[in-house]
N, C-alpha and C positions, 0 to 999 in steps of 0.2 A: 500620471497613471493613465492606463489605457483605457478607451470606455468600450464596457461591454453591452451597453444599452443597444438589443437590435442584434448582434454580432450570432449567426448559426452556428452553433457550437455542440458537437456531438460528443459522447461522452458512454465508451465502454467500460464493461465493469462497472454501471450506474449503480447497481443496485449493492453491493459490497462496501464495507467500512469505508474507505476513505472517498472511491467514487460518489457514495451516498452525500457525503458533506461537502465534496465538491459541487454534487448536484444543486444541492441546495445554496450554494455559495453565489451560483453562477443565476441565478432564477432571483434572486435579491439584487445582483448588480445590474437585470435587466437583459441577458440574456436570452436566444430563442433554444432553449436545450430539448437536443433528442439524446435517448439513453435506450444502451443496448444491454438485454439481460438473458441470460443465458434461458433459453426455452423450458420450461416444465408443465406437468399434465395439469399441475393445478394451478396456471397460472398465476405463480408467485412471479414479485417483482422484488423480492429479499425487501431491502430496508425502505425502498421507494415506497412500499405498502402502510409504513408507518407515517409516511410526512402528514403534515396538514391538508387537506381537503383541496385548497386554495392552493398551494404549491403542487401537489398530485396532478390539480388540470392545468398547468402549467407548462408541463413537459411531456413529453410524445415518448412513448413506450415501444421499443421493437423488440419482442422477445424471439432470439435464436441463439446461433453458436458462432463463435469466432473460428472453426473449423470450418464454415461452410462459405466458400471465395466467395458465392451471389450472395447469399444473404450482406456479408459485409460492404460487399461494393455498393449495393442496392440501399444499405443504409449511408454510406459515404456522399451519397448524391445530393448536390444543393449545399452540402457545410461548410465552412469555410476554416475552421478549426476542431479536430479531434484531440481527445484529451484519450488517451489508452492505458486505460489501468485494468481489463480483463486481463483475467491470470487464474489458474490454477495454484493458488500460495502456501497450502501445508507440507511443510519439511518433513514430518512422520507419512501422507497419503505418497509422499513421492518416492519414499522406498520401495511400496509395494506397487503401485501403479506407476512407474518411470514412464510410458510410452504415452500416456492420457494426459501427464504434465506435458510432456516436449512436445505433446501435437497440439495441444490450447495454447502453450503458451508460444512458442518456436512459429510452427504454422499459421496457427491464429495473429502473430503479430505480421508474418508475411504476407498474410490476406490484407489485416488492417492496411501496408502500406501498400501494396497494389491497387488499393481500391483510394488510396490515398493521391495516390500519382496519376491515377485516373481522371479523376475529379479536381483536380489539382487541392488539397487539403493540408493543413500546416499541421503536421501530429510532435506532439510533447508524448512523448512514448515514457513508458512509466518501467525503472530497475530496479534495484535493492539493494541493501548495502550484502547481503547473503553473499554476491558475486567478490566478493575483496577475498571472502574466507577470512581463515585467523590476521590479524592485523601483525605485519611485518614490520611495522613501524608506524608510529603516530608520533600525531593525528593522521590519517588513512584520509590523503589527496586524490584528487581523482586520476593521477596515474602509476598510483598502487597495481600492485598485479592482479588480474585475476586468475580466482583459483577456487574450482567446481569442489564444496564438500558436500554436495547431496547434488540427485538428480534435480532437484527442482532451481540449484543454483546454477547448476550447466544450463537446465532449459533459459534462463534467463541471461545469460551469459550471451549465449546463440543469438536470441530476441535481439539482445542491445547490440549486437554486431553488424548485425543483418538492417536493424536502422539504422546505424551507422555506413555502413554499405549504401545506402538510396540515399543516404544526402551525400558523398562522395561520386555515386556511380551515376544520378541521374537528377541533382541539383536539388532533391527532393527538402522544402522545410522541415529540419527534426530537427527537436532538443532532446533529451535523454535523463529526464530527473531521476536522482538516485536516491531516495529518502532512507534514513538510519531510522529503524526499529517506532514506528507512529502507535500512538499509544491513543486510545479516549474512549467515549460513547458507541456502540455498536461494533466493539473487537470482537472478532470470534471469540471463545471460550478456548482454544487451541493457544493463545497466546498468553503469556506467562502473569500479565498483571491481571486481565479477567481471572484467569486459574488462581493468582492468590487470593483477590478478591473474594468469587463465590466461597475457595473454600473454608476461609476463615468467617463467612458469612452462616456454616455449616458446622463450624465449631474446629475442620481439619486443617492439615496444612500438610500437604504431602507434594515432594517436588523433586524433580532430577536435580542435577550439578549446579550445583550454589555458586561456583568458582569463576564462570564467563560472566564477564564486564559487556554492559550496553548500551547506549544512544539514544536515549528517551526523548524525543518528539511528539509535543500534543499535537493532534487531529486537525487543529482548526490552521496551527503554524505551519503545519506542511501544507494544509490549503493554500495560504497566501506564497508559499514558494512556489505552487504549480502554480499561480497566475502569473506571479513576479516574472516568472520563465517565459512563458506563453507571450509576455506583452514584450518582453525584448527583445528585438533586433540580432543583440548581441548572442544571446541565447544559439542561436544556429548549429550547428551543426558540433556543439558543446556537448560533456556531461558536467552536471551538477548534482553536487551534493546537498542534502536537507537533515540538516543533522545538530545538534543545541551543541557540540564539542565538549561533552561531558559525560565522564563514566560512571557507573554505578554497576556493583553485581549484585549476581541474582540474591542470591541470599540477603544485601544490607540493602535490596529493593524489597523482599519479601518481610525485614524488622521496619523499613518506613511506611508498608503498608500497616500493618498491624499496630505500629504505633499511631497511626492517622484514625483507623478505624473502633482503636482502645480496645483490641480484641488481641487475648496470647493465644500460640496455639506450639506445639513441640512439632519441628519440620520434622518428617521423616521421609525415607527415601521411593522412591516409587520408579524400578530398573523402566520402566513402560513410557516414563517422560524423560530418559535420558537419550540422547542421540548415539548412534551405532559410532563405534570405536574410530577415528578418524575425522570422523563426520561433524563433531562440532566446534563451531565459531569461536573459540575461547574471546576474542578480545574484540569488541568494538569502538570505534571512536574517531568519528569526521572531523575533516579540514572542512569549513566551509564556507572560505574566504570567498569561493569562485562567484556563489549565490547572492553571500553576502553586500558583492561590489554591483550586484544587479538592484539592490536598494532591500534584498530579506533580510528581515532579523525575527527572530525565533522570539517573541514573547511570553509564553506562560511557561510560569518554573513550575517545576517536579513538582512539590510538591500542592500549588493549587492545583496542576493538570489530573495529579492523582485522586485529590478531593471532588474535582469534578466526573470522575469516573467512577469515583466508589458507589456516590451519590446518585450517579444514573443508574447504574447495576442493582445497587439496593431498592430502584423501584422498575427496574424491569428483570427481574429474580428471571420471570416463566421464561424467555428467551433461552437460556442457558439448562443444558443437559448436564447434570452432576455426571461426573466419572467416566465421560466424553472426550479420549484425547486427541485421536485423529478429525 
């Protein structure tokens, strides 16, 4: 294993769910991390604000926009590794704003790797399995087709092309992690296991299409697949997938929560969290042979990863806005 002890490691999208635990991952292995968070008036750092004291002065704070080429390049200087997981990620916000998705995520990662090539910077650029759409066949390899069922999957589509492109066009280091569906401590309330969670915490259960199958990934295991990635050689100019190669749908996710939680509640249907006619992903489920011969293996099963999620939620309640879905 590769040491990170010393190694300047930048790190977009710090302050969001999995950045956040990445940040923190890399600040334990002895890492020098700067982290980039989208600008606001009140100086929110999203979930960096939450870490321990001791880890907080640890890592160097740039609050701006991945839209803006100086800012990015200006923070690219001096690193030796960027880890890119800014993104604009709600499937419902990218209906109505399409053009604010494809400019963060699309442009923003075009800044990332110019300022990348600039500096000469080794970027693990971060996809999702969104870009597969409905699986055509499993387990869903990585040269499944893609295929755009929302704007925010096209914008990501583009993203992974376009660094695919600089390690083609100008020798640029990229790897391309694809992680299937990451689930744990600090998910938005937008995604479907927080959403069972709180609301059977509230006594409801109200939910869109029971019927799509998903890819459940704890938090901390797709952590060890972005380093796994980053320390290999072999990684280059690759996509991998980060995925446990197990389905579950929504619905017989929504009876093992509640049977976890010893809480019933009667699902009923709510048209507001169903995806627009086309649009959604009925089936997920990774090959993830490619990651796995790089030495990942996915560790926590469904259902401790869920136990530990419940258990965080249930004591950080105030975080989450009831009836909140975009």
């Amino acid at each position: 294993m590769a040491s990170w002890k010393g190694k300047k490691v930048a790190v977009t999208g710090a302050g969001g769910f999995i950045g956040s635990h990445l940040v923190e991952r890399l600040v334990k292995e002895g890492a020098e991390v700067s982290c980039l968070v989208r600008y606001n008036s009140m100086n929110a750092w999203g979930w960096i604000d939450t870490f321990p004291e001791q880890t907080k002065k640890a890592v160097k704070v740039t609050a701006g926009d991945l839209r803006d080429s100086d800012c990015v390049r200006n923070f690219l200087k001096g690193q030796e590794l960027v880890f890119h997981l800014g993104a604009l990620i709600p499937i419902p916000y990218s209906y109505v704003n399409p053009r604010d998705v494809i400019q963060t995520n699309v442009l923003g990662t075009l800044n990332v790797l110019q300022g990348a090539r600039e500096h000469d910077v080794k970027v693990i650029h971060t996809s999702t399995s969104e870009t597969y759409g409905t699986a055509q066949y499993v387990p869903i390899d990585e040269k499944h087709q893609l295929q755009a069922q929302s704007p925010y999957a096209a914008s990501k589509i583009g993203a992974d092309k376009i660094a695919e492109s600089f390690f083609y066009s100008y020798g640029l280091p990229v790897a391309i992690v694809r992680p299937f569906n990451t689930y744990g401590p600090r998910q938005s309330a937008r995604a479907i296991i927080p959403t069972i969670i709180t609301q059977l915490l509230d006594g409801t259960l109200s939910l869109g299409n029971l019927e799509p199958t998903r890819d459940l990934t704890y938090v901390s295991d797709t952590v060890d697949g972005f380093l796994k990635i980053a320390e290999s050689p072999k990684a280059l100019g690759q996509t991998l997938n980060l995925g446990v190669s197990e389905e579950i749908s929504i619905g017989d996710l929504a009876k093992k929560i509640q049977a976890l939680m010893g809480k019933k509640a009667k699902i009923t249907a709510d048209a507001q969290r169903q995806r627009r006619k086309g649009s959604e992903v009925e089936r997920l489920l990774s090959d993830n042979r490619k990651a796995k011969q790089l030495g990942w293996k996915p560790k926590v099963e469904l259902d401790e990863g869920l136990k530990l999620t419940i258990d965080w939620i249930k004591k950080n309640r105030h975080y989450y806005k009831p009836g909140y879905t975009i």
